[in-house]
C-alpha positions in Angstrom: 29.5 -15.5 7.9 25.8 -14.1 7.8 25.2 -10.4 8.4 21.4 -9.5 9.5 21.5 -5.2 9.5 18.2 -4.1 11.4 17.2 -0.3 10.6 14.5 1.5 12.4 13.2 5.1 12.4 12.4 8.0 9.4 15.6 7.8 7.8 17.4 4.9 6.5 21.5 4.4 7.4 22.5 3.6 4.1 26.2 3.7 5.1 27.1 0.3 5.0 25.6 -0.3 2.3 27.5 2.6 0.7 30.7 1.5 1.9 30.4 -1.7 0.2 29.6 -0.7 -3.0 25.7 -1.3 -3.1 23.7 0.9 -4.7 22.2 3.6 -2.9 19.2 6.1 -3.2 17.4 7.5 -0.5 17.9 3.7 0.9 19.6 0.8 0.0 17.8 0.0 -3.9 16.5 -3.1 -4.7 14.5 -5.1 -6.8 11.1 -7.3 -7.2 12.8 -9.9 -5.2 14.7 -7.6 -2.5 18.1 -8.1 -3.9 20.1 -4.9 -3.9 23.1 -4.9 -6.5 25.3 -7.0 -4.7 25.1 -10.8 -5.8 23.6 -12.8 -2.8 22.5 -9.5 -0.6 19.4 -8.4 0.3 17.7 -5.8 1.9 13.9 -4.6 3.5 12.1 -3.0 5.5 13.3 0.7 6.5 16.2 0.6 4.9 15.6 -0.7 1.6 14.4 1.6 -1.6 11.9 -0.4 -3.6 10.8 1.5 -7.5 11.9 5.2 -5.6 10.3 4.0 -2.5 11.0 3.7 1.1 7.9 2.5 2.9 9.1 3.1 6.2 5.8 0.9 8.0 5.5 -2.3 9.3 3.5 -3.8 6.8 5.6 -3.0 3.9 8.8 -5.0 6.1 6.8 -7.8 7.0 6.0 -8.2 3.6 8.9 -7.6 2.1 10.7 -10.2 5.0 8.4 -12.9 3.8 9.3 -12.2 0.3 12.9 -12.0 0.9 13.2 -15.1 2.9 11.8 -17.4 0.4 14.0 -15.9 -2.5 17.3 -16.4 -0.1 16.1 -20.4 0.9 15.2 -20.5 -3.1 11.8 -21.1 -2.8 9.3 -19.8 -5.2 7.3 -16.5 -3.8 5.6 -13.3 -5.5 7.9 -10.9 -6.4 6.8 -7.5 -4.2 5.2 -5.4 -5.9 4.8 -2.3 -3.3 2.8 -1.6 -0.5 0.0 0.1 0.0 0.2 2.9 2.8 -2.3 2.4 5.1 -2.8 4.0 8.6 -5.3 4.5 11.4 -5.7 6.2 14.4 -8.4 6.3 17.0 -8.9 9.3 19.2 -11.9 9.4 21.8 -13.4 6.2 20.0 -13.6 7.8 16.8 -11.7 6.3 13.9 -9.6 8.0 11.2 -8.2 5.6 8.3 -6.0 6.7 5.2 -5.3 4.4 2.4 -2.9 5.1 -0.2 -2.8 8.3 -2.0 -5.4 10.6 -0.3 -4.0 14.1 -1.1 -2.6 14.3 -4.9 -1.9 17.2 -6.2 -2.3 16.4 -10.0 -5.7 17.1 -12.0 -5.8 13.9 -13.6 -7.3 12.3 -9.9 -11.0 12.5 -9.2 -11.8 12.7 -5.3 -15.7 11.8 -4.5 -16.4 12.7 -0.7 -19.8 12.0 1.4 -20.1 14.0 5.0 -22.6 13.5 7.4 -21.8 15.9 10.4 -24.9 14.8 12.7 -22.7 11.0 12.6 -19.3 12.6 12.5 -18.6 10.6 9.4 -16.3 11.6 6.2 -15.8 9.8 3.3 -13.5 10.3 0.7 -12.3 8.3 -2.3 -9.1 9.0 -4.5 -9.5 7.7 -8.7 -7.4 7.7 -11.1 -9.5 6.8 -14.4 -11.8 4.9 -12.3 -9.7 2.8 -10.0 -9.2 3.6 -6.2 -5.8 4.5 -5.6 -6.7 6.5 -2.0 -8.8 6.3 0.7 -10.1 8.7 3.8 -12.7 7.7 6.6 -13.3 9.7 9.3 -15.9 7.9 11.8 -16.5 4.7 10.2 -14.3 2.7 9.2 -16.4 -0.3 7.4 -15.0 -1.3 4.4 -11.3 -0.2 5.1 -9.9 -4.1 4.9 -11.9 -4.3 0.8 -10.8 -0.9 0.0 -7.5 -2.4 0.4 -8.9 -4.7 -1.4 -9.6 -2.8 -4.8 -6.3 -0.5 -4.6 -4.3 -3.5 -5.0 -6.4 -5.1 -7.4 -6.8 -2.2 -9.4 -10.8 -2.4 -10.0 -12.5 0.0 -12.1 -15.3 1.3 -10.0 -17.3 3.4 -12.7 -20.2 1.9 -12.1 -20.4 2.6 -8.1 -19.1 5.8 -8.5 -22.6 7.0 -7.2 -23.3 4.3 -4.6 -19.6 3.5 -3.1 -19.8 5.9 -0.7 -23.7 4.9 1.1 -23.8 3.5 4.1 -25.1 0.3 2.6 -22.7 -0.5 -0.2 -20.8 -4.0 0.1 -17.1 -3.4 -0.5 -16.8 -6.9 0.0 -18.8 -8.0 -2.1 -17.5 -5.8 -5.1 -13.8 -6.8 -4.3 -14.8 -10.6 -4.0 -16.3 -10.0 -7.8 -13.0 -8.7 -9.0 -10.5 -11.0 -6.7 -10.2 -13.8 -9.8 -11.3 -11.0 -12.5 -7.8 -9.9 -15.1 -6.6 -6.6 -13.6 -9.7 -5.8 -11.6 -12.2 -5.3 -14.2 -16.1 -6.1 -13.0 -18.1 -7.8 -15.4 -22.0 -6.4 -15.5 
């Protein structure tokens, strides 16, 4: 017999899992293929732990479901990797979008900003020895799908750091230059 556990809200209910022996974090752990330690089981979305990790979004299970679906049929799929948090919210037709990590604590992160208070826009990027690992707009939200874009790509923005943040640069256009490009690097 099949058993399909479906887990929604902030915390996951691990107990299950627990009871039968499957290894158990904050949620039920698993690897780059979403199988947990039990031969033949699988878990995603709220409920599953991936590298200290429960996403807890939609993205991150749909994701993981397609993932996990093709390993279980056997057919041949990237192994997850993670997902990048994303969110936004629109309140009296303005537009607030987070991307990854947006608040770090560490020193090691570099955080460039750009405000323009008579357009009610904020900008601010999160790097982490050149590469965008976080993302805040406030009031314009052009770029958000090829900031995306570069997280996951890892590209090395050095040479935009001054530019990236105009109202004219083409995200797109960087993160179509990197999208075949070994580990994000841009070429001059």
């Amino acid at each position: 017999g099949k058993l399909i556990l479906i887990s929604a809200g902030m915390r996951s209910n691990t107990k299950l899992a627990l009871e039968a022996g499957i290894k158990v974090n904050r949620g039920i752990v698993v690897d780059g293929r979403l199988r947990t330690s039990t031969k033949d089981v699988y878990a995603i979305g709220d409920v599953a732990e991936f590298k200290g990790t429960v996403y807890g979004i939609i993205p991150a299970a749909l994701e993981q479901a397609m993932i996990a679906a093709a390993n279980i049929l056997g057919t041949e799929y990237n192994v997850y990797a993670g997902t990048i948090p994303s969110s936004t919210l629109k309140v009296v037709d303005v537009d607030l979008t987070s991307v990854g990590l947006v608040n770090p604590e560490e020193p090691k992160y570099e955080e460039i900003k750009k405000e323009d208070k008579k357009k009610g826009v904020y900008k601010k990027l999160v790097l982490d020895k050149g590469k965008i690992v976080g993302a805040i707009l406030l009031g314009d939200k052009k770029g958000v799908t090829a900031i995306r874009k570069l997280i996951a790509q890892e590209t090395d923005i050095t040479k935009y750091k001054d530019s990236i943040l105009q109202d004219d640069f083409d995200y797109k256009k960087v993160a179509s230059l990197t999208q075949h490009l070994p580990h994000g690097s841009v070429n001059s």
